[in-house]
N, C-alpha and C positions, 0 to 999 in steps of 0.2 A: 609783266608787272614790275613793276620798283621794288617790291621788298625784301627781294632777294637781297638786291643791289646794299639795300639800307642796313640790312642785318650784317653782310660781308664788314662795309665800312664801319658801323659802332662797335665791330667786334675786332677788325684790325685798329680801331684808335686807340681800344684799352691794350693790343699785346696780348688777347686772349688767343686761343687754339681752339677748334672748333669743339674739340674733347670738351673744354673749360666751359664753353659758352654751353655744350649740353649737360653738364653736370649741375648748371646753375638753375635751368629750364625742365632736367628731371625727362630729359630725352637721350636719345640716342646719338650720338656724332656725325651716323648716318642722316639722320633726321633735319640737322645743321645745313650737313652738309646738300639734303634736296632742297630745303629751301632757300638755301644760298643762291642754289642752279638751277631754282623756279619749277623743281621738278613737283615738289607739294608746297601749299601753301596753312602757315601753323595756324590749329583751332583757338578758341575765342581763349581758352586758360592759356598758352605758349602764348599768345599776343602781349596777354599783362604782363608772362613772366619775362620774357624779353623787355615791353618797357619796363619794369622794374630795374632788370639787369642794365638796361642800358641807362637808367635816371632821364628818359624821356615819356614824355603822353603817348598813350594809345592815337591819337591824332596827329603826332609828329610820324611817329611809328608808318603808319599807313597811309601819311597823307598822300596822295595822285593816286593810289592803288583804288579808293573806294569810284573816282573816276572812271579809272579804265576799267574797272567789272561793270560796271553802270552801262559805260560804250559798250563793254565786250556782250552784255545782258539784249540790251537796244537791239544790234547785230544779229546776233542769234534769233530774238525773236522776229525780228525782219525777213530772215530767212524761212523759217519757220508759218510766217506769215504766204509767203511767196509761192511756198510747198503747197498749203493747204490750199491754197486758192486753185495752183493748177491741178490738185487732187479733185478739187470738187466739178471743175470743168473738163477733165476726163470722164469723171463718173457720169458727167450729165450728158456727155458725146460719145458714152460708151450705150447710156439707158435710151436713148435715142438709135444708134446705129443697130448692135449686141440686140437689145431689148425686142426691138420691132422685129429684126430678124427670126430672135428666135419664138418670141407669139404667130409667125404668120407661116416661118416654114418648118418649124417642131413642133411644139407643142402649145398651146395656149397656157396651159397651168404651168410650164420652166418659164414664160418668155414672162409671165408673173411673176415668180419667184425671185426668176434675176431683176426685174425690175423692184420688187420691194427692196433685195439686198443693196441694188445700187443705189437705190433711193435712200437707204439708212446711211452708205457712205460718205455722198454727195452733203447729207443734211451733216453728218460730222465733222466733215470738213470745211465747209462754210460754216459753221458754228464754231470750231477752231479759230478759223480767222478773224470771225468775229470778234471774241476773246480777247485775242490779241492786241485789235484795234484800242479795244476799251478798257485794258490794262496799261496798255500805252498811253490812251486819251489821244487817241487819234479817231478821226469821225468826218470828215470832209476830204474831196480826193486831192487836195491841196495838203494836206497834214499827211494823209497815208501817202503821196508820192516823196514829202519830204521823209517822211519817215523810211521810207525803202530804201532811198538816200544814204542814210543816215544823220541826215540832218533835224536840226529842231527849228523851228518857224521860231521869228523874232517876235516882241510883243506886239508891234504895230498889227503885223502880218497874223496872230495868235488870236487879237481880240476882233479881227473882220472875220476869221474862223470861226470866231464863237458868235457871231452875228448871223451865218451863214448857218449853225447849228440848230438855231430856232426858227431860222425858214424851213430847212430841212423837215426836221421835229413836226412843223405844220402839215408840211405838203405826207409825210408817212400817215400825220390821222386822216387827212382829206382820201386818202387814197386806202385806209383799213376801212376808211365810212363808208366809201364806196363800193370796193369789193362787198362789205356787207351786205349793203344794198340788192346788187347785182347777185349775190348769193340765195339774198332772198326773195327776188323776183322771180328768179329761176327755179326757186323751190315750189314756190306758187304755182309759176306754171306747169311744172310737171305733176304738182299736185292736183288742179283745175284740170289738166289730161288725163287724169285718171279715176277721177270722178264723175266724167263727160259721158 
């Protein structure tokens, strides 16, 4: 981040000592002295007192730093993103391979068991990632590949995303109506079988 950087320089242009500059801030020399060398970064009261001390804005103070934690934020969650997804397709290629194994050659009630717990995983993880998408505002595979990227789509390219979002939106009711449907057909018929 810059602000190490910005504290160093406003505090070498006055001829202050790191001592000086925490005695004004009500901190430690040590304290100066980590976030000089990025090793902490000062809480929202050390921000005013530094602009104070330096007769700068809290916005000159931090300016490009709210940037690169924004990237740094972006990043992280990308990754995070990337994890869960392949968390949740192990758990679905473990509840498939693990699962069947051990219903057919253990026991039926473990090879359940381990299938409800992976089933809980799988659905946490895909649920994570989901999250993620939708904290981001990411929602087409166009927007999450730029986003794994770390890129942002431009507006041209943002608002056929968002066009692309309400065909989407259609084709998921068309396909919950359906499953419905087919839900209840099937109930019917096993209902009609057992009353035969």
């Amino acid at each position: 981040m810059e602000l190490g950087g910005r504290i160093k320089q406003y505090r070498s242009e006055r001829e202050w000592s790191q001592e000086q500059l925490a005695e004004r801030c009500g901190v430690s020399r040590q304290t100066v002295s980590n976030w000089e060398n990025e090793k902490s970064y000062p809480d929202v009261r050390s921000l005013l007192l530094l602009g104070d001390a330096f007769g700068v804005s809290l916005d000159e103070l931090i300016k490009g730093d709210v940037e690169v934690m924004s990237e740094r934020v972006r990043n992280d969650d990308a990754k995070t993103y990337k994890h869960a997804q392949l968390l949740g397709l192990l758990g679905l290629l473990g509840m498939i391979i693990v699962g069947t194994l051990l219903f057919e050659l253990v026991s039926p009630a473990l090879g359940g068991v381990f299938l409800g717990a992976a089933a809980m995983c799988v659905f946490m993880a895909f649920h994570r990632a989901e999250s993620i998408k939708k904290d981001n505002d990411v929602q087409t595979y166009r927007e999450v590949l730029a986003f794994l990227n770390g890129k942002a789509l431009d507006g041209e390219e943002k608002q056929k995303e968002l066009q692309s979002r309400k065909k989407l939106k259609a084709a998921e009711i068309i396909t919950a109506v359906q499953g419905v449907v087919i839900l209840l057909v099937g109930a019917g018929v096993v209902l009609w079988q057992v009353l035969k």
